[in-house]
C-alpha positions in Angstrom: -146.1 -189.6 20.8 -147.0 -192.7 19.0 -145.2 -193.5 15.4 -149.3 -193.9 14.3 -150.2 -190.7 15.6 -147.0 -189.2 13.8 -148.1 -190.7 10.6 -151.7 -190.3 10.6 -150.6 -185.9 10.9 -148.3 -186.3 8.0 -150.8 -188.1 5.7 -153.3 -185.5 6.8 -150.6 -182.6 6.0 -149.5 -184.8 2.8 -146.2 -184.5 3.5 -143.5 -187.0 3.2 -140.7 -188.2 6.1 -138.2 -185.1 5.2 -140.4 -182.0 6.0 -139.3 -178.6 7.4 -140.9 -176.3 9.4 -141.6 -174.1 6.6 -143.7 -176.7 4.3 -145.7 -177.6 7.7 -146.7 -174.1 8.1 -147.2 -173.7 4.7 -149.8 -177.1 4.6 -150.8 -175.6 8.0 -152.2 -172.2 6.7 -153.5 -174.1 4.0 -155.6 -176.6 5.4 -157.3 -173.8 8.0 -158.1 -171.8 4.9 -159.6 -174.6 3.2 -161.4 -175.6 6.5 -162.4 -172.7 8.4 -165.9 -172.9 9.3 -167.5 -169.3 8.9 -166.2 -169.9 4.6 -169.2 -172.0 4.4 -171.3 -169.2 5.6 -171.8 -167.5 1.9 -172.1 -171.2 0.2 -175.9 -172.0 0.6 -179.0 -170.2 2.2 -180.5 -173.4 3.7 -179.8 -173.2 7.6 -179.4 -176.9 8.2 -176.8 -177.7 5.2 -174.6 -174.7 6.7 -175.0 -176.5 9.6 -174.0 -179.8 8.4 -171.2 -178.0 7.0 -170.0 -175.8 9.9 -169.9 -178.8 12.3 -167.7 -180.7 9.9 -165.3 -177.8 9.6 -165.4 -177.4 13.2 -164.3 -181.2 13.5 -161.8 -181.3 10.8 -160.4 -177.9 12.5 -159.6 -179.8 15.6 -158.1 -182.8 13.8 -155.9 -179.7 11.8 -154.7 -178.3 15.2 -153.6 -181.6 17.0 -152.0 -182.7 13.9 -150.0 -179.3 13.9 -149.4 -179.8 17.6 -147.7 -183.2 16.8 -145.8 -182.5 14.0 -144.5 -179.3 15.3 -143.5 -181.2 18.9 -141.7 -184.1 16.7 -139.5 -180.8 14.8 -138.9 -179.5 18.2 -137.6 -182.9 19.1 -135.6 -183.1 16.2 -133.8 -179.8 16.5 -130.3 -179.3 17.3 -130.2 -177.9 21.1 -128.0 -175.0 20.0 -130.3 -174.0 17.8 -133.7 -173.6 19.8 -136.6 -175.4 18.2 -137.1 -176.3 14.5 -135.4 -173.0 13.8 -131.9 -174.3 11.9 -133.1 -172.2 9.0 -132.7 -169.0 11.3 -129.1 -167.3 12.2 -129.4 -165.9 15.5 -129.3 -161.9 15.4 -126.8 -160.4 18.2 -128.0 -156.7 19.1 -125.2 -157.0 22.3 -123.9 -153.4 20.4 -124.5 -151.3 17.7 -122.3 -152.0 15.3 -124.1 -155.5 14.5 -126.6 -153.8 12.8 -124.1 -151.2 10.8 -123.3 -151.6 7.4 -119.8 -153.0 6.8 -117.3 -150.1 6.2 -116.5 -149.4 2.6 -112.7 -150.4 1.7 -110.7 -147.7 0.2 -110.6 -148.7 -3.6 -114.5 -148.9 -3.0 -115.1 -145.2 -2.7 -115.2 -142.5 -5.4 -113.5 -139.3 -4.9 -116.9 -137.3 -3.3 -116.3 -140.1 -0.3 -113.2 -138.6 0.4 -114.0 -134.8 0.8 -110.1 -133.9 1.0 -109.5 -135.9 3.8 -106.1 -136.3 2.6 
């Protein structure tokens, strides 16, 4: 990938040279909902303008979704190995048991007398 290409999708996405996934898929969602061509469906009643329109959406749709495609292969890139791509925002979850997903156990100045139920 070309350092035009990679510029041209920023500018597109308006964002700046220290982006994270999350603000690409933010600009992502918005620029299809902005752009997807059946919203211009309900904006006029003469055939040929929705048309006109529909096309255009349909070309700036395609610009949207290689743009993504860049962007999101130059994060991937950019990633720490460890991490898998563009996901350093993420822990990993480890279900190897079931005490991962157990609620730590409560210490004993933490619980009130019902806890105990005469254990003692």
């Amino acid at each position: 990938m070309d350092r035009d290409s990679l510029r041209a999708a920023m500018a597109l996405f308006d964002l700046s040279d220290a982006f994270t996934r999350e603000m690409l898929d933010r600009r992502y969602h918005a620029l299809r909902a902005k752009w997807t061509p059946h919203r211009y469906a309900n904006l006029t009643n003469s055939p040929q303008k929705y048309m006109h329109m529909y096309k255009k959406a349909e070309a700036k749709m395609k610009e949207i979704e290689a743009a993504y495609r860049t962007l999101s292969t130059w994060l991937d890139a950019q990633a720490p190995a460890s991490l898998g791509p563009a996901r350093q925002d993420v822990r990993p979850l480890s279900v190897d048991s079931d005490t991962s997903l157990q609620p730590p156990p409560m210490s004993r100045e933490s619980r009130t007398p019902t806890d105990d139920h005469g254990a003692e």
